[in-house]
VOLUMRO-974800 format. One record per residue (C-alpha): residue in three letters; y, x, z. Coordinates in Angstrom, 3 decimals. Each point is the difference from the previous one (the first is absolute). Layout:
BEGIN
residuo ALA | py Y | px X | pz Z
...
# end
This chain:
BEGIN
residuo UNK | py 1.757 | px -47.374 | pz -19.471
residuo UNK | py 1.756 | px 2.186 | pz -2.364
residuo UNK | py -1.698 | px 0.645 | pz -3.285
residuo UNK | py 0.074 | px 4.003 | pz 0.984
residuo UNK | py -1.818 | px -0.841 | pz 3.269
residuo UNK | py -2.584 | px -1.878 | pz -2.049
residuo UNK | py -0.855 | px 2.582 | pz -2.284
residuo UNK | py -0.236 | px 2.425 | pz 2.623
residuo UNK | py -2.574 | px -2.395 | pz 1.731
residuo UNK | py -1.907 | px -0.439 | pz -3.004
residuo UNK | py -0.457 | px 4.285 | pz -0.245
residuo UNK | py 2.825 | px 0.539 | pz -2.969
residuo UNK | py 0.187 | px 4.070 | pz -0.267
residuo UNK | py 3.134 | px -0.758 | pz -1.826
residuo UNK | py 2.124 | px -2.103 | pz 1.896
residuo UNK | py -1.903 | px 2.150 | pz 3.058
residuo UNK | py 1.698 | px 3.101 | pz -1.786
residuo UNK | py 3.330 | px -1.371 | pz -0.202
residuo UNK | py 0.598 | px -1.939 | pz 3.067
residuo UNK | py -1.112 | px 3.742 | pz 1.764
residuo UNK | py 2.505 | px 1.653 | pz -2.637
residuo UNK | py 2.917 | px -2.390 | pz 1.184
residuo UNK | py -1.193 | px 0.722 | pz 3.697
residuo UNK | py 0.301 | px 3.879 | pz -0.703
residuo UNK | py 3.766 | px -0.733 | pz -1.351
residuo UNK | py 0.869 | px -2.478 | pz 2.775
residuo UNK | py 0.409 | px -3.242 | pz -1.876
residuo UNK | py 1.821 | px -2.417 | pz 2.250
residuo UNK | py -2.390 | px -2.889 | pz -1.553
residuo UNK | py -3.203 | px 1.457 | pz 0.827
residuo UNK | py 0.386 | px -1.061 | pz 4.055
residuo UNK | py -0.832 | px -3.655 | pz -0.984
residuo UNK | py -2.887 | px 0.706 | pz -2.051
residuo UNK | py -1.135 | px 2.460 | pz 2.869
residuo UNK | py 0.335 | px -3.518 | pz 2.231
residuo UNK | py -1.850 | px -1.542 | pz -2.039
residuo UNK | py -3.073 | px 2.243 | pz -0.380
residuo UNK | py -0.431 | px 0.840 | pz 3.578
residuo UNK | py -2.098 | px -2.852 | pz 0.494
residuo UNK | py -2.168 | px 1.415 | pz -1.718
residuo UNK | py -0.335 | px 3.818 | pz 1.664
residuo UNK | py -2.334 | px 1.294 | pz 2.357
residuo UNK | py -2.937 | px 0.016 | pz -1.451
residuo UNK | py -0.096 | px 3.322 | pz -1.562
residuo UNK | py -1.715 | px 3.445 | pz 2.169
residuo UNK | py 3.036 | px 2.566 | pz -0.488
residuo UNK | py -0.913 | px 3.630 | pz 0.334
residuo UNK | py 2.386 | px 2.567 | pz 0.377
residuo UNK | py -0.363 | px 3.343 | pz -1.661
residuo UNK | py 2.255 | px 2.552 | pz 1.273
residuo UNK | py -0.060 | px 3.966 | pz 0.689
residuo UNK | py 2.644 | px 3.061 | pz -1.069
residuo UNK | py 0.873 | px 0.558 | pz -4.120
residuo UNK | py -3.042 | px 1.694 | pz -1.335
residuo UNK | py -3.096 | px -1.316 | pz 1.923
residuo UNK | py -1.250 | px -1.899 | pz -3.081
residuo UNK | py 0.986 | px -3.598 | pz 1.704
residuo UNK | py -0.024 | px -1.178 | pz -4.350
residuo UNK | py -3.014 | px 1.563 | pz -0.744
residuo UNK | py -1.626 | px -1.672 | pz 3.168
residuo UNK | py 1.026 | px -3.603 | pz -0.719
residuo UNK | py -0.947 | px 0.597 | pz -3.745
residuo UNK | py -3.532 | px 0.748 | pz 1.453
residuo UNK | py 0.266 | px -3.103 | pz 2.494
residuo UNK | py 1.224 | px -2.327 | pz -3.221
residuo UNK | py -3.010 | px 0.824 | pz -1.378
residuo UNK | py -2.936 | px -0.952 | pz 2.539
residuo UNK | py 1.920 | px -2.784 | pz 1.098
residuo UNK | py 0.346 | px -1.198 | pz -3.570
residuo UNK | py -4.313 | px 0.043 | pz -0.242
residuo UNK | py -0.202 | px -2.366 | pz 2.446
residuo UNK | py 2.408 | px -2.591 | pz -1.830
residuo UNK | py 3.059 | px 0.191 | pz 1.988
residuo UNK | py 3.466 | px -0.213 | pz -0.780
residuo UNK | py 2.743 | px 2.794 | pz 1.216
residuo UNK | py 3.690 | px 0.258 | pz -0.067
residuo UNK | py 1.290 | px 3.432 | pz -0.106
residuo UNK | py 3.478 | px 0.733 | pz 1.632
residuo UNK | py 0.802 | px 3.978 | pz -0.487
residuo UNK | py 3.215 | px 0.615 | pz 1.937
residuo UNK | py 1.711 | px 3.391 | pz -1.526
residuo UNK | py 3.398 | px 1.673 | pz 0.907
residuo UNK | py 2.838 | px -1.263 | pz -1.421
residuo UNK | py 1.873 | px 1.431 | pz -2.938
residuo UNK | py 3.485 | px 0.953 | pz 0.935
residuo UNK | py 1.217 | px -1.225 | pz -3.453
residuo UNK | py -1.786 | px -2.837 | pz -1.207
residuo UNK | py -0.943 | px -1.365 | pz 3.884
residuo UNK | py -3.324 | px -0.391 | pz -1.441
residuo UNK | py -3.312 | px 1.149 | pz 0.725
residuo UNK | py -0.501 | px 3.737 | pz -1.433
residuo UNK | py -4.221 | px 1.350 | pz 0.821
residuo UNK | py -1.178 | px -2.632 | pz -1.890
residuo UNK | py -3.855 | px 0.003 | pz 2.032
residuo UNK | py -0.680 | px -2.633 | pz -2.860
residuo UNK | py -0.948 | px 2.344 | pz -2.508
residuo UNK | py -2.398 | px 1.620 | pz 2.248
residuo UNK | py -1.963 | px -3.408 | pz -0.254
residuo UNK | py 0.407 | px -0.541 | pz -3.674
residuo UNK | py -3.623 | px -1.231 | pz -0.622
residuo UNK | py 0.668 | px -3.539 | pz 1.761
residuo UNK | py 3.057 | px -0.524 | pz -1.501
residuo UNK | py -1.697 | px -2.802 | pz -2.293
residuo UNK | py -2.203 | px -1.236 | pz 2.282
residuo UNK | py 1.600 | px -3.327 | pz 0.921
residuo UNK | py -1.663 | px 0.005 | pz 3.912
residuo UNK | py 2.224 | px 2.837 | pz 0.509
residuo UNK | py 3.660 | px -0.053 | pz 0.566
residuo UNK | py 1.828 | px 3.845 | pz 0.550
residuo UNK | py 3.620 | px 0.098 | pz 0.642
residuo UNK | py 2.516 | px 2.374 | pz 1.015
residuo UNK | py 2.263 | px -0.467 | pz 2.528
residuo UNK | py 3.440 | px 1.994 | pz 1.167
residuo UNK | py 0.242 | px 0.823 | pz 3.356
residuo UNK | py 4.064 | px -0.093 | pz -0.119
residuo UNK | py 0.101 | px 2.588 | pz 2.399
residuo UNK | py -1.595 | px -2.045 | pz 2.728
residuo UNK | py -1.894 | px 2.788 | pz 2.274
residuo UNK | py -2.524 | px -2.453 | pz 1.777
residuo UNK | py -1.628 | px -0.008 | pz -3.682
residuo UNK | py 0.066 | px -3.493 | pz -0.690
residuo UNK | py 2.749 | px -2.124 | pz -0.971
residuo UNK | py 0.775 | px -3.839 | pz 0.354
residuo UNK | py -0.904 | px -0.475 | pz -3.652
residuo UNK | py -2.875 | px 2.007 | pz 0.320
residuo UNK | py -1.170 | px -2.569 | pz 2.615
residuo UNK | py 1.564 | px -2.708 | pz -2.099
residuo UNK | py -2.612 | px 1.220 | pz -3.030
residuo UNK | py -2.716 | px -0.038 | pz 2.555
residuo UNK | py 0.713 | px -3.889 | pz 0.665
residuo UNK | py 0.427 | px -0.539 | pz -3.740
residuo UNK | py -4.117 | px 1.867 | pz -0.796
residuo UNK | py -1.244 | px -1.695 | pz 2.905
residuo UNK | py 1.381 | px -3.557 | pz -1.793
residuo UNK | py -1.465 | px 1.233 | pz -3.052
residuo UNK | py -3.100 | px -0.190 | pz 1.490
residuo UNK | py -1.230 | px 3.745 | pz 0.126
residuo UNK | py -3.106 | px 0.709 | pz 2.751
residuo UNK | py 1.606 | px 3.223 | pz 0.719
residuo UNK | py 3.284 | px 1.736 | pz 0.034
residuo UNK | py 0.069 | px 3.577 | pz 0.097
residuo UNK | py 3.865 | px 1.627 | pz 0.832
residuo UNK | py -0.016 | px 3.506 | pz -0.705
residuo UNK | py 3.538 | px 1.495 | pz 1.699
residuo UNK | py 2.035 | px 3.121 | pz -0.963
residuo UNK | py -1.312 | px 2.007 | pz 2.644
residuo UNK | py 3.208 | px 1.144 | pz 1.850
residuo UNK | py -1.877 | px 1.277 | pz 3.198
residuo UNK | py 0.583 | px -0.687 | pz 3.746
residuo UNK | py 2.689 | px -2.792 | pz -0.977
residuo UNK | py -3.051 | px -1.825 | pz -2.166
residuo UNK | py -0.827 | px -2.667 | pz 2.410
residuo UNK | py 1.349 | px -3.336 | pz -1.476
residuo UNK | py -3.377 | px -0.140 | pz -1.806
residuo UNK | py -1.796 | px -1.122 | pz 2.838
residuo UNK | py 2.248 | px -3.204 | pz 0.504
residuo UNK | py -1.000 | px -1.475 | pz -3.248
residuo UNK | py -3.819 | px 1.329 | pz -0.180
residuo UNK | py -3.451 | px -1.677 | pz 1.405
residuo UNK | py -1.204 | px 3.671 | pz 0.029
residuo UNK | py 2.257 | px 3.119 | pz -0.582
residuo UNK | py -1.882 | px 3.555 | pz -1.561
residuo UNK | py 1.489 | px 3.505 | pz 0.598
residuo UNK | py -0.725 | px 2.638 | pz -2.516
residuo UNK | py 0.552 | px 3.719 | pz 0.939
residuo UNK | py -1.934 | px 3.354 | pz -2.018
residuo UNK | py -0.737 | px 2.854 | pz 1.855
residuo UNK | py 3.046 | px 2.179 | pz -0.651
residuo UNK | py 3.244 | px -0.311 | pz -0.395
residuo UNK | py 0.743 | px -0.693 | pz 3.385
residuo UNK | py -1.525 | px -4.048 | pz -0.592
residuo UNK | py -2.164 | px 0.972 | pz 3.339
residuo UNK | py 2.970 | px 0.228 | pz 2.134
residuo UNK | py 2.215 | px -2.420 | pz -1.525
residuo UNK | py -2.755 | px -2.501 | pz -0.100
residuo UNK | py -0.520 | px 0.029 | pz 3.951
residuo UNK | py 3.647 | px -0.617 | pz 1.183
residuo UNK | py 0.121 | px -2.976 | pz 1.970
residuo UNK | py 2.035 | px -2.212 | pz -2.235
residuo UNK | py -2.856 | px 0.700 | pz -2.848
residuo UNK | py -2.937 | px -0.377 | pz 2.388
residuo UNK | py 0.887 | px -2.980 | pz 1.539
residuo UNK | py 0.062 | px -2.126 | pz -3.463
residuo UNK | py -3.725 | px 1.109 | pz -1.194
residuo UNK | py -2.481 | px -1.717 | pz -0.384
residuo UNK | py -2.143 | px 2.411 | pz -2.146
residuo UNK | py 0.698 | px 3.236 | pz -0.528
residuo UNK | py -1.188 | px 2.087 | pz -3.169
residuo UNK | py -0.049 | px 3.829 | pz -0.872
residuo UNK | py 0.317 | px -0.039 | pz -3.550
residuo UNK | py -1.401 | px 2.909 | pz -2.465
residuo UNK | py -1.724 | px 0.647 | pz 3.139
residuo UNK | py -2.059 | px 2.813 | pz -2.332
residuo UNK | py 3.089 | px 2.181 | pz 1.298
residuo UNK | py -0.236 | px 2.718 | pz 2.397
residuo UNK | py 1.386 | px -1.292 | pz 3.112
residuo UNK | py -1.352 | px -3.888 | pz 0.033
residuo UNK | py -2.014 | px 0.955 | pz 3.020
residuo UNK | py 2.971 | px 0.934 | pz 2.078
residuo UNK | py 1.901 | px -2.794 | pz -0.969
residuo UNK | py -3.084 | px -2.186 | pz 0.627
residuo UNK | py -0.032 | px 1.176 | pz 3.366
residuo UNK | py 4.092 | px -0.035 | pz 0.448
residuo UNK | py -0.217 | px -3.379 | pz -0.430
residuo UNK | py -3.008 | px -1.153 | pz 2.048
residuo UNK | py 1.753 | px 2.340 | pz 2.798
residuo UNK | py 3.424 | px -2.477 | pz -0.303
residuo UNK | py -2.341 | px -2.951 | pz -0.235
residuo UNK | py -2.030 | px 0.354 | pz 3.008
residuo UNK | py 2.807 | px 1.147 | pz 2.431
residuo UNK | py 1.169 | px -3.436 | pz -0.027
residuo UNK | py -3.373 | px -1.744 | pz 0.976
residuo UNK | py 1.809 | px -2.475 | pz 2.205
residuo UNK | py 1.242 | px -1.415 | pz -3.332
residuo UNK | py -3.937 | px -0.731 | pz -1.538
residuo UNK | py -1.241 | px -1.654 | pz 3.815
residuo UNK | py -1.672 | px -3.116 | pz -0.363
residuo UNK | py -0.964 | px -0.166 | pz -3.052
residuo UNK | py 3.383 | px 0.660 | pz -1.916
residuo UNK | py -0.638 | px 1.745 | pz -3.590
residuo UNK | py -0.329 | px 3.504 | pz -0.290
residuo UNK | py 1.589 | px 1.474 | pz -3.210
residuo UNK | py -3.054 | px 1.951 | pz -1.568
residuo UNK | py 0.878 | px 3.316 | pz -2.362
residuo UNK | py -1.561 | px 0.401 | pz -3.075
residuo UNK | py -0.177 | px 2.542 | pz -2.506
residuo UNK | py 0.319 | px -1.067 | pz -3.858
residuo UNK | py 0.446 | px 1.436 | pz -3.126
residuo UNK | py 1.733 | px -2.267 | pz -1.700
residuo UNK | py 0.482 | px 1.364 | pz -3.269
residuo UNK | py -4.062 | px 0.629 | pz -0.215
residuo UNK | py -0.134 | px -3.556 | pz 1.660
residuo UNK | py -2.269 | px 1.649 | pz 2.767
residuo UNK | py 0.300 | px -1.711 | pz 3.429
residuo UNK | py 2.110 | px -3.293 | pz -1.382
residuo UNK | py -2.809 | px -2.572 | pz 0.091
residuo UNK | py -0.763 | px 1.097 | pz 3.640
residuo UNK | py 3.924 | px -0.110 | pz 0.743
residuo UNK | py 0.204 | px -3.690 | pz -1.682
residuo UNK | py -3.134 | px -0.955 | pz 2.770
residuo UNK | py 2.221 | px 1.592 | pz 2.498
residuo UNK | py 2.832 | px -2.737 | pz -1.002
residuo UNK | py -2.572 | px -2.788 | pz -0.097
residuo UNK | py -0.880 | px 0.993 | pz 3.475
residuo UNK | py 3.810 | px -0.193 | pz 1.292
residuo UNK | py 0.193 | px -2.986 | pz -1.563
residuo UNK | py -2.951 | px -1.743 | pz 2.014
residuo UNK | py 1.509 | px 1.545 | pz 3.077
residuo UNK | py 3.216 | px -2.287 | pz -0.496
residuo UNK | py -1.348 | px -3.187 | pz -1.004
residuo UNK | py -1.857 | px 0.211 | pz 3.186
residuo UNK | py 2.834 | px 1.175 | pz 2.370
residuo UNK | py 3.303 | px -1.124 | pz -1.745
residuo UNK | py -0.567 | px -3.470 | pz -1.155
residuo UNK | py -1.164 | px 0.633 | pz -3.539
residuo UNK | py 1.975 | px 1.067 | pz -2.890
residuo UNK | py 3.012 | px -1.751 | pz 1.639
residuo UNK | py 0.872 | px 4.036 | pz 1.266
residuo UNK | py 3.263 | px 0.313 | pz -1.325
residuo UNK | py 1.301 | px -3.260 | pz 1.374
residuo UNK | py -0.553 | px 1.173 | pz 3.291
residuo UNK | py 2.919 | px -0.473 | pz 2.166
residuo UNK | py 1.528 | px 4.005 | pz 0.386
residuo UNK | py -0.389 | px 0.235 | pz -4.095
residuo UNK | py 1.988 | px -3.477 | pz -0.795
residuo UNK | py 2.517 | px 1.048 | pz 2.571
residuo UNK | py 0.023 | px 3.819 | pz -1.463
residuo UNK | py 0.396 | px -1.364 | pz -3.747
residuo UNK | py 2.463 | px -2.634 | pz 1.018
residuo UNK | py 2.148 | px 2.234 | pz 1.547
residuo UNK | py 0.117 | px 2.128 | pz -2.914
residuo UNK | py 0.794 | px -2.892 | pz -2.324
residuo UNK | py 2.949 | px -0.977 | pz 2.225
residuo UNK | py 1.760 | px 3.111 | pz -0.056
residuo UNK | py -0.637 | px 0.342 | pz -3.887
residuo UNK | py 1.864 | px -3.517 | pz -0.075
residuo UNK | py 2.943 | px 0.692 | pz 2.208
residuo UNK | py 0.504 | px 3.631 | pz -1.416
residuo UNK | py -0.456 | px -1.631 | pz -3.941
residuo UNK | py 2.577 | px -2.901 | pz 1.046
residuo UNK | py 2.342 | px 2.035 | pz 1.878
residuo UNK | py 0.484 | px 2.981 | pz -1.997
residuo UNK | py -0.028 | px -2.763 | pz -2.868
residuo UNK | py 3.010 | px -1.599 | pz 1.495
residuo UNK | py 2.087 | px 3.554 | pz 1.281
residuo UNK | py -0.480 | px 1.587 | pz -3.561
residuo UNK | py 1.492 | px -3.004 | pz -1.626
residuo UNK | py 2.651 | px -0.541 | pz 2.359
residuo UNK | py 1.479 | px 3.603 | pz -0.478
residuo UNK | py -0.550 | px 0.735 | pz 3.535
residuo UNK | py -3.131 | px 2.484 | pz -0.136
residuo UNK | py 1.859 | px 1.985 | pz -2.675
residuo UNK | py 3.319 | px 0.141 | pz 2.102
residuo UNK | py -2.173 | px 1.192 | pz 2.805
residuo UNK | py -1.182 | px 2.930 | pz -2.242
residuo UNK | py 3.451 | px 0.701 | pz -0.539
residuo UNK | py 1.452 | px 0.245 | pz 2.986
residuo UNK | py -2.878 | px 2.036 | pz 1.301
residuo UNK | py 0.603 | px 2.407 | pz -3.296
residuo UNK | py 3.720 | px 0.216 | pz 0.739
residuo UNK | py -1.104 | px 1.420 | pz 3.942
residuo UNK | py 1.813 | px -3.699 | pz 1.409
residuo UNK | py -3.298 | px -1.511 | pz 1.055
residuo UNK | py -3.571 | px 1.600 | pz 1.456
residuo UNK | py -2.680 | px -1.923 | pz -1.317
residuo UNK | py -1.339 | px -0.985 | pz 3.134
residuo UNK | py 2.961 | px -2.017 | pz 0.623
residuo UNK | py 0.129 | px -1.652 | pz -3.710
residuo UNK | py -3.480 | px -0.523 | pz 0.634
residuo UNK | py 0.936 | px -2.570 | pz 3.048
residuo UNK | py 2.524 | px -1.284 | pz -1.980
residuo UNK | py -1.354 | px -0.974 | pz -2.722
residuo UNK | py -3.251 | px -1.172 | pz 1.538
residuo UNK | py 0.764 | px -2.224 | pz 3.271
residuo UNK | py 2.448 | px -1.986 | pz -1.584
residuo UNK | py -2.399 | px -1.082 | pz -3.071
residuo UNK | py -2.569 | px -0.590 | pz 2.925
residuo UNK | py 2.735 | px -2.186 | pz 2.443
residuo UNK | py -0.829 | px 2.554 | pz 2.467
residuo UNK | py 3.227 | px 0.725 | pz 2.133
residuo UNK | py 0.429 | px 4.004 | pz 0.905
residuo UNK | py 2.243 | px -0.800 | pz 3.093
residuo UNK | py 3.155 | px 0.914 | pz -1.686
residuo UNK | py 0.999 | px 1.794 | pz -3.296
residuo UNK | py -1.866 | px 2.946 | pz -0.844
residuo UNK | py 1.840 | px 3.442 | pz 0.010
residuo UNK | py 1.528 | px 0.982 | pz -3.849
residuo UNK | py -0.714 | px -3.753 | pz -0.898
residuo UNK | py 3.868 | px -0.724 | pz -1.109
residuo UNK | py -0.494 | px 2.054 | pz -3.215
residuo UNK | py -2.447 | px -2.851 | pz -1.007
# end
């Protein structure tokens, strides 16, 4: 074992902090390391925080970093924030909202880029998850940019997945749109001192009980709680609400083991394989010359880029078209 994967093991924060660094930039080296730690994942409980920009998803976890901390165990922080169009990296910066832990050493906050992936998690997002849960951490909390409808990826990668709306601001709606409603597990109305937290209250028990045939049997419920997070009013009975999800898997999903279930190794798989191909093949065309010939020629008005598309992608793959593609000569 590499002497990276060793520290990591033994709960370094630093060589934690840069092996999730070179993960952020896409170091080619880090994939070993990553081998070499899985091992040593799924142990960790990994809560999702998610909701639209402005619901107070950093103030929350601040709150939940805090009662979790009293009772002596360990959290890994990953805040996923839009991307900065210059610099590629991460631009909210939720880690200031949770300054006071920064030196407590049973706390680890980091901010991740999205890179413009919509699903709101990323591949090294999920790569830092693997890396905290090697660490050692009891929980992981992944707080993601909160892009809406489209903010479903979350779910893949978390034992139990929270959606914050506020009354207001059109959360109520957004919040109960079936790609939204189908990944809760909890649901929370937020400064719920607002006018309006009623209605949304009963918005989304309206969405959540139209589906009964989905809770039959037994299956969990998602409960809705109001919380103040920024008074801390409502958090301790929200953190219960977590414990009580959690129990609910260990006895129907074969423990902790949750997100090595078959449909969430085959989901996270599939998205590591077409990072790969897409990293090896657009690797390949760019050196080559090809891709920027392409760009030319579709500049020029000589090629469409549906058509450069084909050719520059079935023959890297040894996939045969069934003849040349149209405009393909000027390549």
């Amino acid at each position: 074992m590499s002497s990276v994967a060793e520290k990591v093991i033994a709960g370094d924060i630093r060589a934690v902090a840069r092996l999730i660094r070179d993960i952020d930039d896409g170091m080619p080296e880090v994939r070993e390391i990553l081998k070499e730690l899985y091992p040593s994942t799924g142990k960790a409980y990994v809560i999702g925080i998610t909701g639209a920009p402005g619901v107070g998803k950093s103030t929350l976890v601040d709150q939940m970093l805090n009662h979790i901390r009293k009772d002596d165990k360990t959290v890994g922080v990953l805040a996923v924030d839009p991307t900065s169009p210059f610099s590629g990296g991460a631009i909210l910066g939720d880690r200031v909202r949770m300054q006071r832990h920064s030196m407590d050493e049973g706390v680890f906050i980091r901010s991740m880029a999205t890179r413009g992936h919509f699903g709101g998690l990323t591949q090294s997002t999920r790569s830092a998850i693997d890396v905290l849960d090697a660490m050692g951490k009891d929980y992981i909390i992944v707080e993601t940019v909160g892009v809406g409808q489209d903010e479903v990826d979350v779910v893949k990668s978390a034992h139990t997945t929270v959606i914050v709306v506020i009354p207001g601001m059109g959360d109520d709606i957004q919040a109960i749109k079936a790609g939204i409603l189908e990944t809760g597990d909890i649901f929370l109305i937020n400064k719920a001192d607002r006018e309006g937290s009623d209605k949304t209250m009963s918005d989304l028990r309206l969405m959540i009980d139209m589906d009964k045939k989905k809770y039959e049997g037994g299956k969990w419920k998602p409960p809705i709680l109001k919380v103040q997070a920024v008074f801390d009013a409502g958090v301790m009975e929200f953190l219960e609400e977590i414990e009580k999800h959690r129990q609910y898997l260990i006895e129907t999903s074969d423990g902790l083991q949750f997100r090595r279930k078959r449909n969430r190794v085959q989901d996270e798989l599939t998205e590591m394989v077409k990072n790969r191909l897409i990293e090896e093949v657009l690797e390949n065309l760019t050196e080559t010359g090809e891709f920027d010939r392409a760009v030319d020629s579709i500049v020029e008005g000589k090629l469409d880029p549906y058509s450069a598309c084909d050719n520059l992608v079935l023959p890297a793959l040894g996939v045969s078209s069934g003849g040349p593609v149209k405009g393909s000569e000027v390549l």
